[in-house]
Each structure stands twice: as C-alpha cells, then as structure tokens.
N, C-alpha and C positions, 0 to 999 in steps of 0.2 A: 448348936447354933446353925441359923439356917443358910445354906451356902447360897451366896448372890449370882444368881445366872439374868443376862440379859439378853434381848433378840435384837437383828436387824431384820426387817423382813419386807422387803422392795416390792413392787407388783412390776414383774418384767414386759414394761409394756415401754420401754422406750430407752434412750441412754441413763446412767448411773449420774444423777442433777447431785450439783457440788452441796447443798440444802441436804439432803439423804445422804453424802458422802460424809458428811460432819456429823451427822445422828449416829453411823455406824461407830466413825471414829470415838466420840463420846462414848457409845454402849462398849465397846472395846474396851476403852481408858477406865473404866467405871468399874467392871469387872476385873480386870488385872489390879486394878490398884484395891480393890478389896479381894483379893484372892480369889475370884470369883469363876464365871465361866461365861464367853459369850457365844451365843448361837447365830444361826441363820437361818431362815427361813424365805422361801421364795414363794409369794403371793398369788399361785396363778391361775386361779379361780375361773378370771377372763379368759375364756377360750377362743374369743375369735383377737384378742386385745394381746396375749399373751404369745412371745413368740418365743423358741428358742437361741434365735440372735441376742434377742434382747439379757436371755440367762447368761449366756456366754457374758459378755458385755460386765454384766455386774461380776460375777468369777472375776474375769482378769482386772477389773479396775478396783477390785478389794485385794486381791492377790497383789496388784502393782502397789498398791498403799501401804501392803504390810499386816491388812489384818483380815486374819486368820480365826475360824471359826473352831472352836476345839469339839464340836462333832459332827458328823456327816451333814449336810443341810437339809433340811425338809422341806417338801414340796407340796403346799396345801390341797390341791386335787387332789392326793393319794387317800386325803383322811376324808374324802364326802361324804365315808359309813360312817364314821364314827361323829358327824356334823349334825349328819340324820336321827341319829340314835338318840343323841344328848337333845334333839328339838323334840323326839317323840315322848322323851322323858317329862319334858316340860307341860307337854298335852298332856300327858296322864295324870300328873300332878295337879292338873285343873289351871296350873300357871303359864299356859297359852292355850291357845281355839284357832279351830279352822275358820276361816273365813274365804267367802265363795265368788266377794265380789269379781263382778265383772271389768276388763281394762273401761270400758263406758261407763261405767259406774263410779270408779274409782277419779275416773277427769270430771266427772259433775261432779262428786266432791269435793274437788281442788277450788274448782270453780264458783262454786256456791258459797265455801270459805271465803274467797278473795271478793265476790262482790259484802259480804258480811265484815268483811276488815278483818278476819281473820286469817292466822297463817295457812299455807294452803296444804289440807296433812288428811290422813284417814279420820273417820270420825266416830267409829268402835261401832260399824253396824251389825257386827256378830259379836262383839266380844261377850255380849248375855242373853244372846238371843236361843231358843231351844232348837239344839242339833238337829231336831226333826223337823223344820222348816228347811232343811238344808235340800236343795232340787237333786236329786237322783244320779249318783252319777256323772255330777259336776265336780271338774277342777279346784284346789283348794289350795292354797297356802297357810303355812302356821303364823299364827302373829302372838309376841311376848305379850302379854298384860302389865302394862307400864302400870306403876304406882298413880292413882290420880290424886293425892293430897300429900300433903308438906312439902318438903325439897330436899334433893339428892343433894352431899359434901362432899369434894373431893380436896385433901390434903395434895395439894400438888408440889412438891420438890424442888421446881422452879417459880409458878406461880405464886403460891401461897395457900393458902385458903379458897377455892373457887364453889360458888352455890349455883344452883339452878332449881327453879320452882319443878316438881314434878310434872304441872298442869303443863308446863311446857314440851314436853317428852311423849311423844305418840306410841301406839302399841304397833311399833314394828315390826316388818315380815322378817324371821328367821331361817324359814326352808318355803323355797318358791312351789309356786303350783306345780312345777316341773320336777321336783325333789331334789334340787341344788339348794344347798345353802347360801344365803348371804355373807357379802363381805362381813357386819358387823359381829355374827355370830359365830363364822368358823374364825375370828381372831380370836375371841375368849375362847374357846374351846380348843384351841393349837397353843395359845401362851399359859391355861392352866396346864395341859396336859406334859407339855413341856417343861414342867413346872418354875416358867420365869415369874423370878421377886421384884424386878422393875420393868415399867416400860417408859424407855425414853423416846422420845418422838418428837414431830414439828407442833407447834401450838395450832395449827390449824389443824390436827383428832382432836382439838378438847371436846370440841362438842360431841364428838364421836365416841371418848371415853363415859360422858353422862349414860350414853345408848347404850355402851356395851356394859356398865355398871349395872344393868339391870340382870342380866344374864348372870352376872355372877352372882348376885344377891338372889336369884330367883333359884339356885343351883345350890345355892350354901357354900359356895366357893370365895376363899377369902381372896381377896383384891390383890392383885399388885400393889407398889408405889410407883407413882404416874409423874413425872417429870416432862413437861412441854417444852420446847426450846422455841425461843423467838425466832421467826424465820429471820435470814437472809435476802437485805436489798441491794440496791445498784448504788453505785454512789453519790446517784440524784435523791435517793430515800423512796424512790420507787420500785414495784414489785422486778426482782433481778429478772432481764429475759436478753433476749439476742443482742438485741441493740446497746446494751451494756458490756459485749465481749463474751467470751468462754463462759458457760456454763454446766457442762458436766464433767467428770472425770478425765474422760478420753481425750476431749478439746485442750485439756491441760496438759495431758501428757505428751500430746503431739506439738505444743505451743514449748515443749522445750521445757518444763518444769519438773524437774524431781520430785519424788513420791513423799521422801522425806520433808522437804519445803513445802509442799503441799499440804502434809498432814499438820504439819509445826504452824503454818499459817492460818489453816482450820479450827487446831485449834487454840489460838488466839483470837479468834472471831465470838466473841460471845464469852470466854472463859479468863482469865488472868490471875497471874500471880504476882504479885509487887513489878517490878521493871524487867522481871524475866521475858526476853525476847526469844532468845533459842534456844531449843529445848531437844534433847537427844528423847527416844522413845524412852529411853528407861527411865527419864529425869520426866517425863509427860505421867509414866504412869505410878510412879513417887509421889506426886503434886497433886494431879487430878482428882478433884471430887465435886459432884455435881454440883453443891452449895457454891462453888466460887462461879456457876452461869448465870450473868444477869438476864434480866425481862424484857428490856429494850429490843429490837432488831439491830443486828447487827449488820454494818455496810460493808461491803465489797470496796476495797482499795487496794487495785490491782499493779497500783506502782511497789506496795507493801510489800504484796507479793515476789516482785520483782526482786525489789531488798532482801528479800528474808531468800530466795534462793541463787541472785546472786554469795549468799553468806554459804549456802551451804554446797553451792560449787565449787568454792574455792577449798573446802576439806574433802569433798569428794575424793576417792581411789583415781588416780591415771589411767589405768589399765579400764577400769569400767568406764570412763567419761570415752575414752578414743574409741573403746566397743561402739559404745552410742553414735558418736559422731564419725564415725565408719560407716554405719547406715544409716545417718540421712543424709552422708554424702552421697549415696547412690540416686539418690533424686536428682542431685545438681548436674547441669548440664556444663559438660568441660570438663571434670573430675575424672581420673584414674582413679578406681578403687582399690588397692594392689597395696600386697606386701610392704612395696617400698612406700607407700604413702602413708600408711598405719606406722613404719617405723618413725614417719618425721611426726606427724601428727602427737606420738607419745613422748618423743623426744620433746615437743615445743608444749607440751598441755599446761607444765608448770604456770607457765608464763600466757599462756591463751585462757587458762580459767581465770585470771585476775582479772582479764579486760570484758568477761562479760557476763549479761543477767541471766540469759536462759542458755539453752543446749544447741536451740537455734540459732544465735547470736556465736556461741561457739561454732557450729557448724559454717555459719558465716566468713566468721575468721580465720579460720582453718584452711577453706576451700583451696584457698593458693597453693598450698604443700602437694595437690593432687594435682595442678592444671601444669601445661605445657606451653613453653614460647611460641608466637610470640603470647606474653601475658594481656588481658584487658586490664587495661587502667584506666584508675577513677580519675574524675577531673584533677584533684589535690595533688594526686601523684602526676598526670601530665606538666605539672606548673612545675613542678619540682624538677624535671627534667631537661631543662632549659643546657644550652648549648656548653655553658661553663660550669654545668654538673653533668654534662658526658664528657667534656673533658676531663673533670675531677675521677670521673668512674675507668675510663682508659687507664690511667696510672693507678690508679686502686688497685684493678686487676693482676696488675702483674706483681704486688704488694703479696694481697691473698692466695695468691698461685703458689708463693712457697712457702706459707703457715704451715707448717707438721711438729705434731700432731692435729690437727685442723678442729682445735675444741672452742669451749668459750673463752679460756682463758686469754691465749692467743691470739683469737680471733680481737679481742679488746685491743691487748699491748698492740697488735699490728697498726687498725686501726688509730690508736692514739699515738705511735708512733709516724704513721704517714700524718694525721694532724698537725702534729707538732711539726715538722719539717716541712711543710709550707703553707706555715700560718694559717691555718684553718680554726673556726672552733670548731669542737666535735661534733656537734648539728650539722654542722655546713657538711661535712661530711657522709654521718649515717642516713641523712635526710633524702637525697636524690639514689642512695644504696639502698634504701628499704623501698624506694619507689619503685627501683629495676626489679627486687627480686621477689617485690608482691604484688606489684600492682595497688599499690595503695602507699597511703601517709600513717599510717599506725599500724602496727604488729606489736607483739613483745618485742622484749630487749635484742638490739639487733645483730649479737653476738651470738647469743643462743638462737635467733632466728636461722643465721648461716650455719651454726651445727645443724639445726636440724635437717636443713636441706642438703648438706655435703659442699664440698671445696669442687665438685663436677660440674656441681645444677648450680649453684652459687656461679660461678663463671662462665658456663652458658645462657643464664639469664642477662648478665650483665651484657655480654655477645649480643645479644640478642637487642637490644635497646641497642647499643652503641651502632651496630650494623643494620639495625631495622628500618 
C-alpha cells in the first residue's frame, strides 16, 4: 500500500496569506489522518523575489500553528541540476525542442493573436521546424510539446471531474535560455521526486495543474491526485485583501489569537462535520478527510473568529496565557513588568480569560495589576466615584485593613458583611471599590480582584482616590 505524503510548498516572497496557511493545515490534517507524511518545501526559484525574511516568516508561523514537517525542508534552488537533466531528458526523447525565438518575436506573437481574437500564447514556430535553421550560436529555451488534439481529464478530489481541450494548452518554456528552470516544471519534477500522492492546493493552480500534467505524461510519471480548494473571501464575497482586516499569519498572531483557534477556525472554513464547532487537533485529524471540502469559497467571519478563540482562551493553561500577556505588557505605556505584576496577573487570569476574545483584549484588562497611583480612569469609573462612594470607600477601608487571611473568601464575607450593616446592596458597594482599584467599571469578580492585588496595593489605591 502506497504511503500518502503530501507538500506545502510557499514561494517566500512575502508574509505566510491565511488562504496558504489553510492549504498547509489541510495537507497536514490529510496525511496524519491517513498515516501518512507531510512535507515542506520552500519555492524559491525567484531570486531577486525570494528573500530570506520571507523563509523565516513561514518557519515560525507553521511552527506557531503546530505543523510540523516530518523531514528536513527542501529548498527548490538546490535541485536546478536535476530540473536541467529531466528537461534535457525530454529533448532527447523528441518530447520537447529548442526554440530560439527572440523577446521581439515572441510580443509580435502575442500581439498578432490578440488583433486575430485569439489567446495571446506562442505559436510553435520551432516546434517542427529543422534544427539546422537554428542561427549559430544563439540562445535557446526548451519548450514541452503540448498534446494538440482531444482533451486532458483531471479527476479532481474537490472539484470533481474537470476537462480542458488540449488545443487550449501551449507548448510551454521548461528550462529558460538562461538554463533555469521554470516555475511549472521544477514543481513536477520536486513533487515526483519526492514522491508526493496528493497535491492539495488553491483552485486558482488548476489551470496550472493542466500545464504541469503534461510533464508527467510526457515522463511516464504517474500523477498525483490533485485536490483544489476554493479560495478564501472577505465577508463582502470579494477577493479577501487589507481592507477586510488581518490577512496572514503573523497579523493574527499579533491581533491576540491563538494558534489553536486559528487552526480550529481554518479549518472550519471550507471543511465540516455535522455541528462540531471545536475541535482539539487530535479530534481534527480523526475527522479530516478531504471529501468533507466543499467548492464554494469560503468567507471570512472574523467575529467567528472571535468566538471560536474567545472558546479556547478560556481552556488555555494560566501560566502560558500570563507568559503571553507579560510581553505585550511591555509595550503598554504605564506598566511595571516585574515579578510582582506576573504574580497578580496569574493570580487573577482565571477570571480575566472569561471576559475576553483575544490576548489583546486580555492584555487590556490586565494592564491595571502593573500600573501605579494615581490610576487613570475611564469615564464609567469617574461616575462611579461620586462624593458618597468616597465616603462609602473610607469605611471600607478600614473593614479590609483587617481581613487575615487576606483571600477570596474573606475578602467576600467582609464585603457582605459591611453591606449588610449599612444597608447597601452589594453593587452599591463593589461598584465605586472596583473603580478605585482599576480604574474602570469591570474586572473579574471583585474578590479575587483584591487577592490578586494584595491587602497593601488594595489600600493604597483606595488612598489614593480618597486623598487624590
């Protein structure tokens, strides 16, 4: 039985586009769940296009998602002997020819098509012509010999059945005049040699898979099976770009979204199983099989988003959500980054990942536990502070001052204890105390808010507003 390896294989010419970051996830999910193996491969043919930022880049935003490449990556430049070899193989065979056209030649081509209504393509002015009319000495490029009658069939995995007329399909350049290979030919000859069984990809290579169909057939090399995914749009049903919000990896990652909500929501884009909404990786690659991707494009609904990693903040580890939000507190201006503000921040996370959707929004709420009196406060909390809730906060104080053990539980009975003794509702109470000691009208529960701060910082904030 043939073991199923798949590729992802990016061209590092720019950030890791969430459209590509879903292809990979799928070639991932696709291989794991048939025991299979997935690869990498890094496209970077483009030498003035190809940067090493841009490698980096896809490394850590596959690495920050979770998927892992089970062999070294390959790096298409290194094989341009072995791109060369397999085109020369093809000229021997008689199943491609030099051709010597000139770039001038080749735009009066184009041009001469397009005033004729036809597509604007080469027009096989060597493919049978005799080598010895060939000028002395001059530059050449290989071109395949495209089939010119019936029509290529590609069983596509997602699409279905997709045809194309041969006549359609031009005798493409393989190895340039310069003896570089083209993009469409060092793909087949990197994905047989590697010997990937599927290639999954945007539906915008189909037409590209017709191209490179030829290469294989012209090789005797049996085909992959070829899976399209319908791209990714905005949630206007227009092509996704800026003005729709985040679009690659990194913009996610720094917009506060975990990798696992990320992938969980990816792949729900395109892919589903009955009502299952959350999905741990191991239940993704249980599930996963290409047959459940529709054809449709899939929209971007970035409140979805929202949802689906509010969900998995809130199961998040403590200790890794405070790591996080430990460094993007060092951005915030006002923040102490210190021991003691890590110990309240993990102290109060329980209660601070329920109230928000991203890491941002945590880091938001958070900020208080680092900053020092006097606090800035929001308008809400200004209102809250009115004259006969600093009175209420002066007798508080001296309430709180002798809570010991100084915890939640405490912290509450006292609390409802001074309530009750002069007719308060509990509102009336925590409402102008949450305002002193964050500077705002909402935190968690404001019991556990004062543990985390301590019975010290808890009563010099209060100081602080009453004396301010």
């Amino acid at each position: 039985m043939t073991t199923i390896r798949t590729r992802f294989a990016p061209s590092p010419t720019g950030l890791l586009h969430i459209g590509n970051a879903r292809a990979a996830l799928f070639n991932f999910l696709f291989a794991r769940h048939h025991g299979g193996q997935f690869l990498l491969r890094i496209e970077d043919t483009d030498r003035e296009r190809s940067t090493q930022q841009a490698v980096d880049v896809i490394f850590a935003g596959l690495g920050w998602m979770g998927i892992t490449p089970d062999e070294e990556p390959v790096f298409q430049s290194t094989r341009e002997a072995r791109h060369r070899e397999v085109a020369l193989e093809l000229l021997e065979k008689g199943l491609a020819y030099k051709c010597y056209c000139t770039p001038e030649e080749l735009k009066q081509m184009r041009e001469d098509a397009t005033k004729n209504g036809l597509p604007p393509r080469y027009n096989g002015l060597w493919r049978d012509r005799d080598p010895a009319d060939a000028p002395q000495g001059a530059p050449y490029a290989i071109r395949i010999k495209a089939p010119r009658e019936g029509e290529a069939i590609i069983d596509d995995l997602v699409q279905g059945e997709v045809r194309v007329a041969n006549v359609e399909l031009d005798d493409m350049i393989i190895l340039r005049s310069d003896g570089t290979p083209t993009y469409q030919h060092a793909v087949v000859v990197d994905d047989h040699d590697m010997a990937i069984t599927h290639v999954i990809r945007g539906d915008d290579h189909l037409t590209n898979t017709f191209r490179q169909a030829m290469i294989y057939r012209a090789m005797g090399w049996d085909l992959p099976r070829f899976g399209h995914l319908p791209l990714i749009h905005g949630p206007d049903g227009a092509k996704l770009s800026k003005r729709h919000g985040a679009q690659s990896v990194v913009e996610f990652r720094d917009m506060g979204y975990l990798p696992e909500a990320l992938c969980n929501y990816l792949l729900r884009l395109g892919w589903g199983h009955g009502d299952a909404e959350i999905l741990s990786r191991e239940e993704q690659i249980k599930l996963f099989d290409i047959d459940g991707v529709g054809r449709a494009p899939s929209r971007m609904d970035y409140a979805k988003l929202d949802h689906i990693n509010a969900v998995w903040l809130r199961q998040a580890d403590d200790v890794r959500l405070s790591d996080d939000v430990m460094e993007r507190l060092k951005k915030v201006d006002g923040v102490t980054v210190d021991e003691t503000t890590r110990a309240r921040v993990l102290s109060l996370m329980p209660g601070l990942k329920e109230r928000a959707r991203t890491l941002v929004e945590l880091t938001e709420n958070a900020a208080f536990l680092g900053r020092h009196v006097p606090l800035p406060m929001n308008a809400k909390a200004e209102k809250l502070l009115t004259p006969e809730g600093r009175a209420l906060l002066g007798e508080l104080a001296r309430d709180l001052a002798v809570v010991d053990p100084f915890n939640p539980e405490n912290i509450d009975a006292a609390l409802r204890a001074f309530a009750e003794r002069g007719e308060h509702k509990l509102g009336q109470v925590a409402q102008p105390l949450r305002a002193a000691v964050t500077g705002s009208n909402s935190s968690p529960g404001i019991d556990a808010t004062l543990h985390a701060l301590g019975r010290d910082e808890t009563l010099a904030r209060i100081g602080a507003v009453l004396h301010g």
